[in-house]
C-alpha positions as CSV (number, residue, x, y, z in Angstrom):
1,X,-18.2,62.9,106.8
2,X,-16.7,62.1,110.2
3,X,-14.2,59.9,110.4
4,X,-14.5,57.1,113.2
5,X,-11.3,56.5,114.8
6,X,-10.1,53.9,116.5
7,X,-7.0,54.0,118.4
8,X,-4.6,51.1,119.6
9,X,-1.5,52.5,121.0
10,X,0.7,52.1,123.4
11,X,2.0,53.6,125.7
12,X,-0.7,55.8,127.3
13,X,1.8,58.9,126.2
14,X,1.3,58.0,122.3
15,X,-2.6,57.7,122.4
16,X,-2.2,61.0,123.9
17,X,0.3,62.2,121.5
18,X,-2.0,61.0,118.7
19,X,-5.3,62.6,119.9
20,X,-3.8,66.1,120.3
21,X,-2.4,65.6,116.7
22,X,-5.6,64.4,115.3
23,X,-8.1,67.2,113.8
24,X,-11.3,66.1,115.9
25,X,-13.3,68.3,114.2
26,X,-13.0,65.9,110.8
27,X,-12.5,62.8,113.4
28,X,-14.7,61.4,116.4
29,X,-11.7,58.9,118.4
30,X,-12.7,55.9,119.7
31,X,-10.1,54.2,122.1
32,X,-9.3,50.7,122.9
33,X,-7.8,50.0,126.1
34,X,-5.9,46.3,125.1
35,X,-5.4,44.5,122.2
36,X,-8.8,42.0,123.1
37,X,-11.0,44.9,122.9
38,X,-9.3,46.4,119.6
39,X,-11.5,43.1,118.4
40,X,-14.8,43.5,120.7
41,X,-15.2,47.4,119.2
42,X,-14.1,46.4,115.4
43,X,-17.0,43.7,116.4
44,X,-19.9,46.2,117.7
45,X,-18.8,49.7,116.0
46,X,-18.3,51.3,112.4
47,X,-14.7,52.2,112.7
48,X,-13.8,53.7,109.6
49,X,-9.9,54.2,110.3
50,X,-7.5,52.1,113.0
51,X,-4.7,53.8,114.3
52,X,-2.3,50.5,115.8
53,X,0.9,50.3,117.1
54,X,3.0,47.8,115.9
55,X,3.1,46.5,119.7
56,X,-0.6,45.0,119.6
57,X,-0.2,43.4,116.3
58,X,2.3,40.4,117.6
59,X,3.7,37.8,116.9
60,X,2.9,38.6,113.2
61,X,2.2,42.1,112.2
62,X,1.6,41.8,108.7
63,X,-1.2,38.5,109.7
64,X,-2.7,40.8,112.0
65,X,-3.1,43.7,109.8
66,X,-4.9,41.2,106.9
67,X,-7.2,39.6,109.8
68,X,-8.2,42.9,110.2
69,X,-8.8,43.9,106.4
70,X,-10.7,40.5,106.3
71,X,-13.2,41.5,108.5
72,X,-17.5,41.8,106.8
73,X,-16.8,46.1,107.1
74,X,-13.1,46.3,107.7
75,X,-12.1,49.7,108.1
76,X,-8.5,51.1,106.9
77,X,-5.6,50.9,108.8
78,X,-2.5,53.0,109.8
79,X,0.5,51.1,111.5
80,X,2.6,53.2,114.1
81,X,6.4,51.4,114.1
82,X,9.6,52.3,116.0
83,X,11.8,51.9,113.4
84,X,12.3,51.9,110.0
85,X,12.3,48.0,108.0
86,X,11.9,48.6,104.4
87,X,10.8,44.7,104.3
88,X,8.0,45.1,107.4
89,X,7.0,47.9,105.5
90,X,6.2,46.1,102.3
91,X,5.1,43.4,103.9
92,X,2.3,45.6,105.8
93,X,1.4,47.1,102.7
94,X,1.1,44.3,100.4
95,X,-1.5,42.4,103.7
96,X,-3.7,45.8,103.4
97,X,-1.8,48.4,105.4
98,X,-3.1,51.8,104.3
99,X,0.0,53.4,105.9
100,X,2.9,52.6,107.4
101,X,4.0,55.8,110.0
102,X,7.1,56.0,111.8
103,X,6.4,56.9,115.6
104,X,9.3,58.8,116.3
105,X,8.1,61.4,113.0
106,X,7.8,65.2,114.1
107,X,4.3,66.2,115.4
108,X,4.1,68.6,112.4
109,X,5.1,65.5,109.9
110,X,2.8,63.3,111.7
111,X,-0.1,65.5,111.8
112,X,0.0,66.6,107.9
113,X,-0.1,62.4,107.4
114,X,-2.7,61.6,109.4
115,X,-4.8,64.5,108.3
116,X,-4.0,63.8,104.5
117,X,-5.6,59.9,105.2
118,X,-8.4,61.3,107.0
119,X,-9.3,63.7,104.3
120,X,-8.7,61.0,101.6
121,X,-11.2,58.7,103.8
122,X,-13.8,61.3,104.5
123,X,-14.5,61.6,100.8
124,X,-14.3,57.9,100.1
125,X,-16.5,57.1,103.1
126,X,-19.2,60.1,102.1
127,X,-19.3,58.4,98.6
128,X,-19.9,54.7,99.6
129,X,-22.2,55.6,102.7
130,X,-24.5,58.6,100.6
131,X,-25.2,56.5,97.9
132,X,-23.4,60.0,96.1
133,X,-20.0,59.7,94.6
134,X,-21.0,58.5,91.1
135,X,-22.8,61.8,90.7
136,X,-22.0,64.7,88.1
137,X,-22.2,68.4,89.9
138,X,-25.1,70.2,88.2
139,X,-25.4,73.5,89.6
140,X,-28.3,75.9,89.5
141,X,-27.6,76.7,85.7
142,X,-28.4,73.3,84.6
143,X,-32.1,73.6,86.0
144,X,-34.1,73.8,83.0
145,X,-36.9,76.5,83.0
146,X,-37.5,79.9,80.7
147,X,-40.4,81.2,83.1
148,X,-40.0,84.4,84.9
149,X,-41.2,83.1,88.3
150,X,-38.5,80.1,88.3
151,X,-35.8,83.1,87.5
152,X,-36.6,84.8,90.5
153,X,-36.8,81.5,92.3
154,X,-33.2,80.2,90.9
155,X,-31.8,83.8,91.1
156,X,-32.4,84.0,95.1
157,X,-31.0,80.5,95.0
158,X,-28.2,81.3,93.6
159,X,-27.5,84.5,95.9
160,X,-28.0,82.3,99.3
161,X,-25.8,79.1,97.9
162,X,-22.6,80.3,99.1
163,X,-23.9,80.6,102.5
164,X,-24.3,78.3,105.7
165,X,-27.7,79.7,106.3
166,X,-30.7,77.5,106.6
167,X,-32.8,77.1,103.4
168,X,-36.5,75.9,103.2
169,X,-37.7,74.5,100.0
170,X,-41.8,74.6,99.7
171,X,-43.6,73.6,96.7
172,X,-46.1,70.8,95.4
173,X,-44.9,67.4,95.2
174,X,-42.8,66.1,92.1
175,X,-41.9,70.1,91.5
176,X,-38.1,69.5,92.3
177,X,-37.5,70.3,95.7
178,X,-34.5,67.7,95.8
179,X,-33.4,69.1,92.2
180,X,-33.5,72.3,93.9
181,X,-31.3,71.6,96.9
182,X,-29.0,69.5,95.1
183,X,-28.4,72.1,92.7
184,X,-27.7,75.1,95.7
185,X,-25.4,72.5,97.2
186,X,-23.2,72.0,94.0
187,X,-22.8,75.3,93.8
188,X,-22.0,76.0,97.6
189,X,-18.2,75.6,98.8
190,X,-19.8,72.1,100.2
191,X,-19.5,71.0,97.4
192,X,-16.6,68.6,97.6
193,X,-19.0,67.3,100.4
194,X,-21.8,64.7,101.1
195,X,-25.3,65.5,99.5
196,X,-27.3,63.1,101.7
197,X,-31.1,63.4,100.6
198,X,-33.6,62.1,103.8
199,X,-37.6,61.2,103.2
200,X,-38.7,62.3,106.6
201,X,-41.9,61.2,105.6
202,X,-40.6,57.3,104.9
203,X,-38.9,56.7,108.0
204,X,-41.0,54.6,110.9
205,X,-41.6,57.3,114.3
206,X,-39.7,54.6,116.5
207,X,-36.7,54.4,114.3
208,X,-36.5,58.4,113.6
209,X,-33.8,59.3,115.9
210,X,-31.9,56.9,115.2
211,X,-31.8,57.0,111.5
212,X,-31.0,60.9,112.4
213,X,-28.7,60.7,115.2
214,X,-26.7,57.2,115.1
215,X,-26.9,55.2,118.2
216,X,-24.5,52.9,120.2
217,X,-24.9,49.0,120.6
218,X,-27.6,47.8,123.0
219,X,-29.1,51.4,123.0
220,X,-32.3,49.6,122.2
221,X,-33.7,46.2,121.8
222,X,-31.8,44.9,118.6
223,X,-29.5,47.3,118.3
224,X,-26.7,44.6,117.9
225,X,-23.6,47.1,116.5
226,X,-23.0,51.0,116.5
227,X,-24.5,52.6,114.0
228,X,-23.7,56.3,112.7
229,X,-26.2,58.6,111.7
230,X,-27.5,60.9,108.9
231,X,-26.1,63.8,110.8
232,X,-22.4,62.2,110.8
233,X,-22.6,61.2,107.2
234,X,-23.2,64.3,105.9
235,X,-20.4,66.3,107.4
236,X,-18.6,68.5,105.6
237,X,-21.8,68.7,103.4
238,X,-25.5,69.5,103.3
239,X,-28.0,67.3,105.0
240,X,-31.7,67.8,102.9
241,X,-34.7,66.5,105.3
242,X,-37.8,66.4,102.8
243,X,-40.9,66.3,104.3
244,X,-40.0,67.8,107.3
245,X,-43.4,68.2,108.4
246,X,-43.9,65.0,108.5
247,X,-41.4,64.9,112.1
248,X,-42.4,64.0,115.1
249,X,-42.7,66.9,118.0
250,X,-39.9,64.7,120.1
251,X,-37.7,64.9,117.2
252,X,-38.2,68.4,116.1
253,X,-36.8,69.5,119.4
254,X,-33.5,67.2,119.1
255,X,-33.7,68.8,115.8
256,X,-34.1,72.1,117.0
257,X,-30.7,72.1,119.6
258,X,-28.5,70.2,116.8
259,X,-29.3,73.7,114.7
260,X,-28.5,76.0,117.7
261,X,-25.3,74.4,119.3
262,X,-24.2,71.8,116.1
263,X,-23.6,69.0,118.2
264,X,-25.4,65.6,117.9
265,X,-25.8,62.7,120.9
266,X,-26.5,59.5,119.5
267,X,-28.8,57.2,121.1
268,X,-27.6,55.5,124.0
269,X,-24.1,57.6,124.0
270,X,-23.4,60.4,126.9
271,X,-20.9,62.2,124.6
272,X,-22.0,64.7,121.9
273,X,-20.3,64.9,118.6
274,X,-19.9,68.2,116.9
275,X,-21.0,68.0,113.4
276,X,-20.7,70.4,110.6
277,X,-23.6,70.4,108.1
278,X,-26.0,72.8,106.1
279,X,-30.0,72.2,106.5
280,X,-31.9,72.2,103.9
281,X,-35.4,71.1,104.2
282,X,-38.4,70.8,102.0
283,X,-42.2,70.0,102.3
284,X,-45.2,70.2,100.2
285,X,-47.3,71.1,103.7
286,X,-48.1,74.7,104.8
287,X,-45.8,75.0,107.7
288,X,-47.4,78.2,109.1
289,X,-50.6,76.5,109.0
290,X,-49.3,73.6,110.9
291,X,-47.5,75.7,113.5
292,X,-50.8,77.6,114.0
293,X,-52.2,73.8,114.5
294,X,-49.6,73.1,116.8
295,X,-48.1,70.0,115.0
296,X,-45.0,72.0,113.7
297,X,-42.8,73.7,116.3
298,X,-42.7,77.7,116.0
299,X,-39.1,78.0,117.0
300,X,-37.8,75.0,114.6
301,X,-39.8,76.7,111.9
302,X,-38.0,79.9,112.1
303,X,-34.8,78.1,112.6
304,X,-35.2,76.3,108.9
305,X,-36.9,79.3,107.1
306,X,-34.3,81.7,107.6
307,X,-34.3,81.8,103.6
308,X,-37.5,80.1,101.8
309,X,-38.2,79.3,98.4
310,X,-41.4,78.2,96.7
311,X,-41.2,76.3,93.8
312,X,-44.3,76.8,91.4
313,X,-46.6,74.0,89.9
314,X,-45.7,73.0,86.2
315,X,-49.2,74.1,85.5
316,X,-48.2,77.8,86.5
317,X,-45.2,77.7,84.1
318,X,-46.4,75.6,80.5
319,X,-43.5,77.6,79.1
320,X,-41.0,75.2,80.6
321,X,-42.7,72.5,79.3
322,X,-41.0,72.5,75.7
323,X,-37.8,72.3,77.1
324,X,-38.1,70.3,79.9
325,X,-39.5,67.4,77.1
326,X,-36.5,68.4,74.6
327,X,-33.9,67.8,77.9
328,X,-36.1,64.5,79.2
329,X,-36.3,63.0,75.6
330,X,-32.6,63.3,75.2
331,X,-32.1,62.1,78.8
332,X,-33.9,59.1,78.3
333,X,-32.2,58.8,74.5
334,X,-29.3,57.8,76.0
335,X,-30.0,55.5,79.0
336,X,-32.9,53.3,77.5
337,X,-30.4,53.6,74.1
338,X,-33.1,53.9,72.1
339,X,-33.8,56.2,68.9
340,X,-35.7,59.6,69.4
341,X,-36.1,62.1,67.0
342,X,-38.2,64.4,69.0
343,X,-41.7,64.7,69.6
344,X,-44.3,65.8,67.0
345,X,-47.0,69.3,67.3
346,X,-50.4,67.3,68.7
347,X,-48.2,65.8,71.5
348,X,-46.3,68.7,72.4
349,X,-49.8,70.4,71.9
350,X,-51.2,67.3,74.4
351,X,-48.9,67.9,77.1
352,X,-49.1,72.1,77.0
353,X,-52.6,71.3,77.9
354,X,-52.5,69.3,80.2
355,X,-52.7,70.4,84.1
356,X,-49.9,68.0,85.6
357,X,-51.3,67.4,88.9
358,X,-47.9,65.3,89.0
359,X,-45.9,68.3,88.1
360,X,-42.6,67.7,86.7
361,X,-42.7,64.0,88.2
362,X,-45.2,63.1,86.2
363,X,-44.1,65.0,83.0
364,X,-40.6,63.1,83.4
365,X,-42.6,59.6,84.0
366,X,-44.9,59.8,80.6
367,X,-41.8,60.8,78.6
368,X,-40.0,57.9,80.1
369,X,-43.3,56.0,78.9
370,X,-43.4,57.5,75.5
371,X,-39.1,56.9,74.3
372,X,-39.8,53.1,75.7
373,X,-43.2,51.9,74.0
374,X,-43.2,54.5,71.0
375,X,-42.9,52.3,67.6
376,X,-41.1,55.1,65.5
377,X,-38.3,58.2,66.2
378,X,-41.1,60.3,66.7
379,X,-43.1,60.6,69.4
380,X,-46.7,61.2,68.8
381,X,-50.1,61.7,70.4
382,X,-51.1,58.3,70.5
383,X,-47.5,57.2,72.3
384,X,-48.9,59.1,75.3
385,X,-51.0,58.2,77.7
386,X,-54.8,57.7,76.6
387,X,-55.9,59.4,80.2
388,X,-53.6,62.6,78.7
389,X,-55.9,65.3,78.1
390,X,-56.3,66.5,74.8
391,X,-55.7,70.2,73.6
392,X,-59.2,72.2,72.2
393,X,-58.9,72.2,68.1
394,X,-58.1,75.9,67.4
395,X,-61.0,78.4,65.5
396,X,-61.0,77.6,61.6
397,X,-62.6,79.8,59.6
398,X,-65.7,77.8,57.5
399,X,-64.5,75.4,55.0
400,X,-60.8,75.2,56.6
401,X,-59.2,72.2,57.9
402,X,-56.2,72.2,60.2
403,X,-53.4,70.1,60.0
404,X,-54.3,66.3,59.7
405,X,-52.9,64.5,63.6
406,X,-49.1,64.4,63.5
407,X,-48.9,66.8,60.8
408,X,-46.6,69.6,61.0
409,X,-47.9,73.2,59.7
410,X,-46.2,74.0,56.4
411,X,-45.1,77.6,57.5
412,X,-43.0,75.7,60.1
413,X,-41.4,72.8,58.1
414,X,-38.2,75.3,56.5
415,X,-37.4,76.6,60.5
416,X,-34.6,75.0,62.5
417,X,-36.0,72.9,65.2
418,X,-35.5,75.3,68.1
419,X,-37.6,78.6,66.5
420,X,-39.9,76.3,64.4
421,X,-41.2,74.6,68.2
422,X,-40.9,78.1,70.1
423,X,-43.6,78.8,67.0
424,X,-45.9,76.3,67.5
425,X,-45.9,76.6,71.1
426,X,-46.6,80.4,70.9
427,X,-49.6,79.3,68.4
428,X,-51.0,77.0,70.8
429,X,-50.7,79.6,73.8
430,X,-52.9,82.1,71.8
431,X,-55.0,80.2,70.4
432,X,-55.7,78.1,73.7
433,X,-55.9,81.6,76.1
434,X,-58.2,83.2,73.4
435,X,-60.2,80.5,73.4
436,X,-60.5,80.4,77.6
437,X,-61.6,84.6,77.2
438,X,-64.0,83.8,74.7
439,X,-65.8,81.5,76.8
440,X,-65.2,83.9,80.2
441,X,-66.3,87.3,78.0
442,X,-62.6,88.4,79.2
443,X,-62.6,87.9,82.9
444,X,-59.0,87.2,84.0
445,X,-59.4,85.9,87.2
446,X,-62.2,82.8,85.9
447,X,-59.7,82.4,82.6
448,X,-56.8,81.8,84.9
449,X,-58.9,79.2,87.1
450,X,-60.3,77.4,84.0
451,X,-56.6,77.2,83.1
452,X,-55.3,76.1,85.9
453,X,-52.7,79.2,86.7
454,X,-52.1,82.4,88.7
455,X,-54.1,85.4,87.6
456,X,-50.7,86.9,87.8
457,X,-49.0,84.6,85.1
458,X,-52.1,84.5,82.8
459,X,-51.4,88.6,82.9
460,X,-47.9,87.8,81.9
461,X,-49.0,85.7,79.2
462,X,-51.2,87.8,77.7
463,X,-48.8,90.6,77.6
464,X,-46.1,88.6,76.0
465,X,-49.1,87.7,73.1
466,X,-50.0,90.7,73.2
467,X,-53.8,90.0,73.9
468,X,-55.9,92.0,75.8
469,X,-58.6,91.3,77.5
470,X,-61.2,94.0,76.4
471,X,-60.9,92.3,73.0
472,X,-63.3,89.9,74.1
473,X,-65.9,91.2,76.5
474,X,-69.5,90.4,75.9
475,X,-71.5,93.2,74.3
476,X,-73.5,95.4,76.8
């Protein structure tokens, strides 16, 4: 993140010194021009570090320095002296002095302090203001899926993370678009940075720019204090704008020049700010549609899609589903702290059926439901939801009956867990696409739609059962 700077020093020489020793692209400096209006801009700004010569802080420096630190968002503070006093120095330190610098220091000792309290600040400031520091990296090999078409999705992920590039993240809602993008910046050399995640879609039109952007006190009516934006917080990092079809035309074009030239204006200021931050955006809209509509700019479009990515519905993948409710139950195991065993065959067989309009959103939300309300370790059918839809019963032959609800086939019970679920799951798939030819006399294209997938996926499918279609055609 940048790091707002304020600096008190005198004389006019040392301010100077200090800003050619300070690293502005990690810093945006702020000066104050008398001791009174160290106090107005502490007042009406987010200052994050005060540079202060021990000059301005009389009669009392160590009083000044803890008036300071007392203040509703006090930022740190660095204390220039002439001299060395080993009991000033303490005494500074113990009131809330961050550092106590000795003026007459080299430029090349100064510099490599200043810049080693920046740094330290920049992360610190990124993890309180992004909401982000409490997190655990997960990169892309911690996304959980086993379907071909979420390989070739994670594996052009992975090749693009180490760039800069723009990336554009399409897909349905409640896919993972933000899983996604969180996981390409973990695994990016941004990844010491901010993460800052953005609903376009939730922010009111009048307060988009400056939610975006920052803006300065008084740039509009209640606009009582600076404030810094999305843009600053995220420097050094990746900046992830979901729903960025939902922006306003104004905005897209303030959007548009912060991609070509980097630099930001807040509202109300007349100096730009160089930022340096990685877009990646996201939406569940057709953005070539809405550029053909007009309501999305061409040129912003090409600008974010310079790498896209297209996340498919859970419905087009019920292969991830096994393991994305073995990873949620366990998930969910340990934060609601309360016992799971697993899940039993109907309601792993309930949710493999089911079309999850909600895609993985929804899945994780009824699992959630299930570990919280369920009265035993294992989760069964009637721990789901009752609007659930139910799997067809598999073909008996006359006279046989399957497996009473909640039962587990006895050809299954002396497997591990792991090959014994893979099992089932392979059962239900054949018996639940047989089933969907039957009733189609083998037509692909109305299985897939009665299914809910891609004609291409239920041809994967079938391959890996190895069913074939002609199998079941109607007799001529």
């Amino acid at each position: 993140m940048l790091v707002r700077t304020l600096l008190a020093l005198t004389p006019a020489a040392l301010a100077r010194r200090l800003e050619t020793i300070l690293d502005t692209r990690d810093v945006s400096l702020v000066h104050a021009s008398s001791p009174e209006e160290v106090w107005q801009l502490l007042q009406r700004q987010d200052i994050d570090l005060l540079v202060a010569s021990e000059a301005w802080t009389s009669p009392s420096p160590a009083n000044w320095v803890a008036s300071v630190r007392a203040l509703p968002e006090a930022p740190d503070v660095v204390l220039l002296t002439g001299q060395e006093d080993p009991s000033l120095r303490a005494a500074l330190l113990a009131a809330g002095c961050l550092a106590v610098l000795n003026a007459r220091l080299s430029d090349r000792e100064l510099r490599g302090s200043l810049q080693t309290l920046v740094a330290r600040l920049s992360r610190d400031v990124s993890g309180r203001l992004a909401a982000d520091a409490a997190r655990k990296s997960r990169g892309l090999s911690d996304v959980v899926s086993r379907s071909p078409v979420m390989a070739e999705v994670i594996g052009v992920a992975r090749r693009v993370a180490g760039a800069d590039s723009s990336l554009l993240v399409l897909g349905e809602t409640g896919v993972g678009k933000e899983r996604l993008a969180r996981s390409v910046h973990d695994e990016s050399a941004r990844s010491s940075g901010p993460f800052v995640p953005v609903n376009c879609g939730a922010i009111p039109e009048g307060l988009m720019e400056s939610e975006l952007f920052g803006h300065e006190q008084g740039a509009f009516t209640g606009a009582t204090r600076a404030r810094r934006g999305h843009f600053e917080v995220a420097h050094r990092g990746t900046l992830f704008l979901d729903e960025v079809g939902d922006l306003p035309l104004h905005v897209q074009v303030k959007l548009l020049r912060v991609l070509e030239d980097r630099h930001i204006q807040r509202l109300g200021s007349e100096h730009p700010v160089r930022v340096d931050v990685r877009i990646i955006a996201a939406t569940n809209r057709n953005l070539s549609a809405e550029v053909d509509e007009g309501r999305f700019r061409a040129d912003l479009y090409y600008r974010l899609a310079v790498v896209t990515l297209s996340i498919p519905p859970l419905r087009d993948r019920p292969e991830d589903i096994p393991d994305l409710v073995e990873h949620y139950l366990a998930v969910f195991r340990r934060s609601l702290g309360k016992p799971c065993d697993g899940i039993a065959g109907d309601a792993l067989a309930a949710l493999m059926a089911h079309s999850w309009p909600g895609n993985v959103r929804e899945l994780i939300n009824v699992l959630e439901r299930a570990v919280l309300l369920a009265p035993s370790p294992l989760i069964g059918v009637a721990d789901l939801p009752p609007t659930l839809a139910r799997p067809a019963a598999p073909d008996l032959r006359p006279g046989e009956a399957g497996p009473a609800p909640g039962q587990v086939p006895e050809n299954l019970t002396g497997l591990p867990l792991r090959e014994a679920r893979a099992r089932a799951v392979e059962g239900f798939e054949r018996e639940y696409v047989s089933g969907l030819l039957r009733q189609t006399g083998g037509r692909v294209g109305r299985t897939a739609a009665l299914a809910g997938v891609s004609p291409r996926f239920l041809h994967g499918l079938m391959k890996k059962l190895a069913i074939r279609k002609e199998d079941f055609r109607y007799p001529s």
